[in-house]
N, CA and C of each residue as an Amber inpcrd file, in Angstrom:
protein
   375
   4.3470000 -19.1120000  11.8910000   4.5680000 -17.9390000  11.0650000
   4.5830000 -16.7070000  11.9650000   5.2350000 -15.8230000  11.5170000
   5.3380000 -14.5540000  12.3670000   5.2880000 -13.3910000  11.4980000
   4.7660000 -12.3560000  11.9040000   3.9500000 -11.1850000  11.3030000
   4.8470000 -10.2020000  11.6530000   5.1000000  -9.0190000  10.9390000
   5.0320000  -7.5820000  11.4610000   4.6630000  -6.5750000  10.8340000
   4.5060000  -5.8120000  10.8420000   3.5510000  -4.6210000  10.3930000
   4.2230000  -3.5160000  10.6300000   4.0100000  -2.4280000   9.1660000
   4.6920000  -1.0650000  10.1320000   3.9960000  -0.1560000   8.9930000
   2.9670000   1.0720000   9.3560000   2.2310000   2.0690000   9.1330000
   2.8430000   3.3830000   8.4490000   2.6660000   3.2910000   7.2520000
   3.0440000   4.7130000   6.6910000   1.8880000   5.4030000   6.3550000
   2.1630000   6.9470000   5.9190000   0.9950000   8.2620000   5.5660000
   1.5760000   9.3160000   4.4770000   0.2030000   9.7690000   3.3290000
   0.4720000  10.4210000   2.9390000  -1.1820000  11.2130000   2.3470000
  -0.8600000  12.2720000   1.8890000  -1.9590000  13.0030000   1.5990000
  -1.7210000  12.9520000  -0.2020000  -3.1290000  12.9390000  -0.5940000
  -3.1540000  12.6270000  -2.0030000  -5.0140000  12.7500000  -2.5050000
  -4.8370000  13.2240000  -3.8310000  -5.9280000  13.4810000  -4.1470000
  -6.1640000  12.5360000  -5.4970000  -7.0080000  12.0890000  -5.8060000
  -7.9290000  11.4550000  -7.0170000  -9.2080000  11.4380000  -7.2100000
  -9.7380000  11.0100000  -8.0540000 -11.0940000  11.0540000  -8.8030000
 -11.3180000   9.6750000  -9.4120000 -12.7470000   9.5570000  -9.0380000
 -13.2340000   7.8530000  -9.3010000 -13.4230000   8.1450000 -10.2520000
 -13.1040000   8.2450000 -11.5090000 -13.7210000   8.6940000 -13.0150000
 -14.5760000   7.3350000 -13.8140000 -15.0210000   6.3300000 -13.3050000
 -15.3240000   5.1700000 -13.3410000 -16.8080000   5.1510000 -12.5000000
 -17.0980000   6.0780000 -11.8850000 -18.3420000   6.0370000 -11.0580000
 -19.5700000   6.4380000 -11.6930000 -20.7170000   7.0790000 -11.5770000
 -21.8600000   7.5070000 -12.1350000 -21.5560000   9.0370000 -11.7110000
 -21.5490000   9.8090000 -12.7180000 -21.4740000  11.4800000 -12.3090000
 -22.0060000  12.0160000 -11.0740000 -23.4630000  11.4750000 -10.5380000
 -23.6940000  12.0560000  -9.1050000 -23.1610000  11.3940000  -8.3620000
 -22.5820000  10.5660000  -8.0810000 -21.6210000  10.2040000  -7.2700000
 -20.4060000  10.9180000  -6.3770000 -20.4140000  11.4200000  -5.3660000
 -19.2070000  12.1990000  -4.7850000 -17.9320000  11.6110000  -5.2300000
 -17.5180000  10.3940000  -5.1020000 -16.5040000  10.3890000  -5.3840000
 -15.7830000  10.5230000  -6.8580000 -17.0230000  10.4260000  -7.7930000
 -16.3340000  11.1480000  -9.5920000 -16.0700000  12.2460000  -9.1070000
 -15.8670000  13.1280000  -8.4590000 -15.6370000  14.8370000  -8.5480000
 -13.9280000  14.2670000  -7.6670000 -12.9740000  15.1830000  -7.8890000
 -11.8220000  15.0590000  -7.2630000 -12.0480000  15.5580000  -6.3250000
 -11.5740000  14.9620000  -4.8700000 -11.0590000  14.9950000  -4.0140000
  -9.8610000  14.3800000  -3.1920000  -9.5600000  14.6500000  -1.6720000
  -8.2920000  14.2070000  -0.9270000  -8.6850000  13.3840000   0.0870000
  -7.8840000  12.4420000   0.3340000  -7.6490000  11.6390000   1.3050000
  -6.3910000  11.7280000   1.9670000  -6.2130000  11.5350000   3.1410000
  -4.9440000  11.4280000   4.5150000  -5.1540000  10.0540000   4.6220000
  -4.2970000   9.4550000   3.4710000  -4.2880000   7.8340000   3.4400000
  -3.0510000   7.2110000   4.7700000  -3.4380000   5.7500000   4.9730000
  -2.4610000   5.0940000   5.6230000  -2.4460000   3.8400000   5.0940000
  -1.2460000   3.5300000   5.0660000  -0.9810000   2.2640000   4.2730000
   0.0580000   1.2180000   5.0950000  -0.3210000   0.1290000   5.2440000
   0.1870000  -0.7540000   6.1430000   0.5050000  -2.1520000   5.4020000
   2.1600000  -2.2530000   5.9200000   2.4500000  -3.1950000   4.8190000
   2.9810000  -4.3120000   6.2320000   2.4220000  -5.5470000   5.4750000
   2.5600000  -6.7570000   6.4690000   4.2650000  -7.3410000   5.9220000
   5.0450000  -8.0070000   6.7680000   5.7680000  -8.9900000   6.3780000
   6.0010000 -10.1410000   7.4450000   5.9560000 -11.2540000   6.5770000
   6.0310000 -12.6440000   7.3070000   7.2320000 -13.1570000   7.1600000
   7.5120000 -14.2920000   8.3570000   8.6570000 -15.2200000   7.9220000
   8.2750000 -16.4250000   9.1160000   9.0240000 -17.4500000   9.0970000
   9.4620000 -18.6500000   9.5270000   9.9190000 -18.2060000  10.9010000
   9.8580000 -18.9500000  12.3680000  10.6590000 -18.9290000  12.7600000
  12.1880000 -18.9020000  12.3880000  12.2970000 -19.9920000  12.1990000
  13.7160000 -20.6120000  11.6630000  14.3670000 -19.8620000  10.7830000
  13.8020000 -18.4360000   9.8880000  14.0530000 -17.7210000   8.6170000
  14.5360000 -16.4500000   9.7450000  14.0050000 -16.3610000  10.7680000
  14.2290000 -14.9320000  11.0260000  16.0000000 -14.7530000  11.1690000
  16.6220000 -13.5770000  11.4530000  17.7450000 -12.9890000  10.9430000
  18.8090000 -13.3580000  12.1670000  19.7730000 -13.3450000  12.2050000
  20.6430000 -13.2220000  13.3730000  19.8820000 -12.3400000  15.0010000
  19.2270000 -11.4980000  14.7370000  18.8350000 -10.5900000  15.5940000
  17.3630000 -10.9540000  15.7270000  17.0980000 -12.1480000  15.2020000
  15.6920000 -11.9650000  15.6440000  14.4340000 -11.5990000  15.0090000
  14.8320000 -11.2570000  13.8310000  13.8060000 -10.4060000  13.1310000
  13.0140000 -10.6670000  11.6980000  11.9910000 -10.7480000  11.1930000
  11.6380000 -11.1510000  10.3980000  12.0300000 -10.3000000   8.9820000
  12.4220000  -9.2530000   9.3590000  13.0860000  -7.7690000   8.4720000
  13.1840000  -6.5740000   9.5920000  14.5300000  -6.4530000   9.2540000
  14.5560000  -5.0950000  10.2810000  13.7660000  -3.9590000   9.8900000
  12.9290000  -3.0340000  10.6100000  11.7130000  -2.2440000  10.4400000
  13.1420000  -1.0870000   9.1840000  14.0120000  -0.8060000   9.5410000
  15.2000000  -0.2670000   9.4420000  15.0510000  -0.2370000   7.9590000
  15.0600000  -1.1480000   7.4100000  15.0800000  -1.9140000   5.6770000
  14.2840000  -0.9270000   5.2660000  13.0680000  -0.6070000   5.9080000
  12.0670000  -0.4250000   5.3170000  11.7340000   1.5180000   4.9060000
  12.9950000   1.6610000   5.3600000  13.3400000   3.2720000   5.1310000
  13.1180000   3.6660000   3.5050000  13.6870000   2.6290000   2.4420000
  13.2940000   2.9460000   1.0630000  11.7030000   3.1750000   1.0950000
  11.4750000   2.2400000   1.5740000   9.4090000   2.3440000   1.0440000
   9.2020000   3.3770000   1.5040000   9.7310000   4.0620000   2.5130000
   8.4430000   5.3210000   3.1770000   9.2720000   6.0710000   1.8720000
  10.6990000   6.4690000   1.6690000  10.5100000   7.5400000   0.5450000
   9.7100000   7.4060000  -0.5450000  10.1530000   5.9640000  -1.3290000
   9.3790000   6.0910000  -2.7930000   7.5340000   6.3520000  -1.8910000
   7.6030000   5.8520000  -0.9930000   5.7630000   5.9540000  -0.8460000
   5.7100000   7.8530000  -1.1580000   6.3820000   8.5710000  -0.4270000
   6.8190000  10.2400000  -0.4740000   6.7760000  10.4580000  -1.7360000
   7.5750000  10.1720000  -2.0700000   8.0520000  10.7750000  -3.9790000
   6.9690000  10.1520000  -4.9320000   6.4280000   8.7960000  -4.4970000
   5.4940000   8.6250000  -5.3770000   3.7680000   9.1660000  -5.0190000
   3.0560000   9.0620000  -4.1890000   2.1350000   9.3430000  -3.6260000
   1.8540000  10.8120000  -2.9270000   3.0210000  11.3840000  -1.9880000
   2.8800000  11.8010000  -1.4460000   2.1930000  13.4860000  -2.0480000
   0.8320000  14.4000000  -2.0450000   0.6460000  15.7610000  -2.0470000
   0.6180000  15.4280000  -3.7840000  -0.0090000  14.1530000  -4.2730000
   0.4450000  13.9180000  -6.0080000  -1.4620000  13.6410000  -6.2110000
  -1.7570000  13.5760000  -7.5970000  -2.5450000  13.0060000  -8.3140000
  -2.7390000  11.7790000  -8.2470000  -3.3170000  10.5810000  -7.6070000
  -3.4090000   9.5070000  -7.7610000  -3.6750000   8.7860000  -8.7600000
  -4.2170000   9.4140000  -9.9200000  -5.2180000   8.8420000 -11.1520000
  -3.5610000   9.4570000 -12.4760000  -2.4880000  10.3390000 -11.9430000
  -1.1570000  10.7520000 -13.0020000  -0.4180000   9.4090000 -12.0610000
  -0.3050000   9.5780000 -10.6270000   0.8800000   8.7300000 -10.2200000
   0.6140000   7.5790000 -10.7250000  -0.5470000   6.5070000 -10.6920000
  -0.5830000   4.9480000 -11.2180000  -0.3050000   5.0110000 -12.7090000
  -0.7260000   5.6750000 -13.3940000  -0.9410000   5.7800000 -14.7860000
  -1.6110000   4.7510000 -15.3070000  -1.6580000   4.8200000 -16.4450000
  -2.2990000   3.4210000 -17.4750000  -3.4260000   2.8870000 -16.9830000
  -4.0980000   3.8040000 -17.1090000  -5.6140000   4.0640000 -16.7910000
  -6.3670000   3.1680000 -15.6140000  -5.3940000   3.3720000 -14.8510000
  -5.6480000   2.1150000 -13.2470000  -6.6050000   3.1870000 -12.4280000
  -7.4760000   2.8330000 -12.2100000  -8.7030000   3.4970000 -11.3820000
  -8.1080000   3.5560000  -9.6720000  -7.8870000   4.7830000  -8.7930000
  -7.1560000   4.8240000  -7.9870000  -8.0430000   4.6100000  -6.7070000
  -8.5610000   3.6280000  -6.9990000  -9.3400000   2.9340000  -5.6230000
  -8.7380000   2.3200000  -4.4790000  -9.0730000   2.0900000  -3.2260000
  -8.1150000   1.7200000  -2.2330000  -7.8260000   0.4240000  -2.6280000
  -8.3770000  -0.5830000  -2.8920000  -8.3920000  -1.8440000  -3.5200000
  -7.5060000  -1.6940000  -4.6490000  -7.5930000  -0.8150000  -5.5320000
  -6.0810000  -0.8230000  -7.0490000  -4.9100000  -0.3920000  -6.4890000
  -5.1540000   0.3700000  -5.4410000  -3.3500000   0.8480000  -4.7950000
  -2.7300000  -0.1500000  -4.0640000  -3.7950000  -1.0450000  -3.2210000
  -3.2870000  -2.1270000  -2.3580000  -2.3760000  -2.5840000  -3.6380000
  -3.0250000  -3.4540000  -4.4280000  -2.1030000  -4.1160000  -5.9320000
  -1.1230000  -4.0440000  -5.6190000  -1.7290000  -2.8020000  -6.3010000
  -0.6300000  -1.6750000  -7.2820000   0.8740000  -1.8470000  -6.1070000
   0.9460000  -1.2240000  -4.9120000   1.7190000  -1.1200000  -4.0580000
   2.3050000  -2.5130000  -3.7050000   1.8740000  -3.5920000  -3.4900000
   2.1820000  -5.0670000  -3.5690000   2.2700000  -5.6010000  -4.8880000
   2.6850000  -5.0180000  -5.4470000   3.3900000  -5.6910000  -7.6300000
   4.2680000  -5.1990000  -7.7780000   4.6950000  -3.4610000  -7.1490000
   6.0430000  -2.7020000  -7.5380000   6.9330000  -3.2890000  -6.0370000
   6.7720000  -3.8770000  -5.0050000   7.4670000  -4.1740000  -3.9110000
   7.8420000  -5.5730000  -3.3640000   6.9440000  -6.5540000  -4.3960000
   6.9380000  -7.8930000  -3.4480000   8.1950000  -8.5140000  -3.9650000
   9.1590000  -7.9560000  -5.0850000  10.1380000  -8.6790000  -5.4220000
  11.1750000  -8.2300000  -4.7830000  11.2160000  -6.3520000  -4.4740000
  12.4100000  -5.5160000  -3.3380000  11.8590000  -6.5330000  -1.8330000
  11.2410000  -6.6480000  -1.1830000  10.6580000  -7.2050000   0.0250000
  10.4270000  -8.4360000  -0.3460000  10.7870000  -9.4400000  -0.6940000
  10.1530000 -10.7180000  -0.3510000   9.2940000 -11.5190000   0.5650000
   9.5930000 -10.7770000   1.3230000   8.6380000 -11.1380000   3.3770000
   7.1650000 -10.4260000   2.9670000   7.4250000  -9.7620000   2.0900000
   5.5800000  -9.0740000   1.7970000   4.5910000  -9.9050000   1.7450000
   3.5180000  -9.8240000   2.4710000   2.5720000 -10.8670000   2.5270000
   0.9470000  -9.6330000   2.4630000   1.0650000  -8.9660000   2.4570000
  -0.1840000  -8.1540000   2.7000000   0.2210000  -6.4620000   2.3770000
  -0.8900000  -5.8070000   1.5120000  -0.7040000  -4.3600000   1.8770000
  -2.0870000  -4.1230000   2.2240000  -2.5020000  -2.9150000   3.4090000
  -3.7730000  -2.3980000   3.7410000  -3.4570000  -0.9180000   3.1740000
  -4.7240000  -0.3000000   2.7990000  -4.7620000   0.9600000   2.6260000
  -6.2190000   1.0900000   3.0380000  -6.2490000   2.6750000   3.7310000
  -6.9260000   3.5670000   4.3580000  -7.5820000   4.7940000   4.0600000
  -8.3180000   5.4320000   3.2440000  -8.5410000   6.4580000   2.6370000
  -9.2020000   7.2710000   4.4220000  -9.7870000   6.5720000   4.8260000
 -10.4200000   7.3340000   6.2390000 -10.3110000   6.4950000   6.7470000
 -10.5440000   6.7870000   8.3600000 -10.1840000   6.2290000   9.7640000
 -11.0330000   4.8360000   9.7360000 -12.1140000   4.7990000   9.2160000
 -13.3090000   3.6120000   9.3870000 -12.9360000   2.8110000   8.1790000
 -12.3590000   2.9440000   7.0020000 -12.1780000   2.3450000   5.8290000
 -11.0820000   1.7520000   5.4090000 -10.9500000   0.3150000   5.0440000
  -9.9330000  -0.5640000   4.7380000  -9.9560000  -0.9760000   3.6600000
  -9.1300000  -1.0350000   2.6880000  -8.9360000  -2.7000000   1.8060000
  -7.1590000  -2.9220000   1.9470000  -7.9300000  -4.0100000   1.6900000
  -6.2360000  -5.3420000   1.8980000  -5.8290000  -6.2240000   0.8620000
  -4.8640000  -6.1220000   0.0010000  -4.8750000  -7.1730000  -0.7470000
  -3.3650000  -8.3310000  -0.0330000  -3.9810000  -9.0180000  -0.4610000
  -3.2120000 -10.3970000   0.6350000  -3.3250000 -11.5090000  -0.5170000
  -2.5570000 -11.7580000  -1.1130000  -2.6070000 -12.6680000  -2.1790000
  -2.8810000 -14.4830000  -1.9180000  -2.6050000 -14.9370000  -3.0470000
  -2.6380000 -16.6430000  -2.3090000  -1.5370000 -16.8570000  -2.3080000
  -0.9600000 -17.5830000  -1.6870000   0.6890000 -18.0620000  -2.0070000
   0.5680000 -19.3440000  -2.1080000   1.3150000 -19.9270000  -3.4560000
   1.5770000 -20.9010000  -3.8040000   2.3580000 -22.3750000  -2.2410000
   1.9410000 -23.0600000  -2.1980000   3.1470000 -23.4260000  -1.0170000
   3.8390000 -24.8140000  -1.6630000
């Protein structure tokens, strides 16, 4: 199997409204998120050139990531009362993409430099 990875950013603000009131994160604030989306393939699958998806392809995602995320409300952009935790955006971001991308195997998101979640599903084989 073969991996590649390629790192997008955007600034965005939400509120854990799901937390206990003294809690910092119920009060709104911003994060300088990064979000890192994996795709896999086969040797044998990769493209004429070599490639498991040209990084190239992947020019749609950074806009909608822009137009949807980007300088927005995290808790208006998901809607339907999805709690905008790094763990619900991973999903969230791997449910609206894994059918445009098929090679999707993983999304990471980053709210700060030390902090990860990943959702990486099971795949049927």
């Amino acid at each position: 199997m073969l991996t590649i990875t390629k790192e997008f950013h955007f600034s965005a603000s939400h509120v854990l409204d799901r937390l206990p009131s003294w809690h910092p994160c119920a009060r709104m604030h911003g994060h300088n998120y990064a979000v890192v989306i994996e795709l896999s393939g086969r040797r044998e699958d990769l493209t004429e050139a070599g490639f498991v998806r040209d990084y190239r392809d992947l020019d749609a995602f950074k806009q909608w990531m822009d137009e949807t995320f980007d300088h927005r409300h995290l808790n208006e952009a998901l809607g339907g009362g999805i709690s905008p935790s790094a763990e619900n955006l991973a999903v969230w971001i791997f449910d609206q993409w894994t059918e445009r991308i098929p090679e999707l195997t993983a999304v990471r998101i980053s709210e700060t430099p030390k902090t990860w979640a990943e959702y990486r599903p099971v795949r049927e084989a």
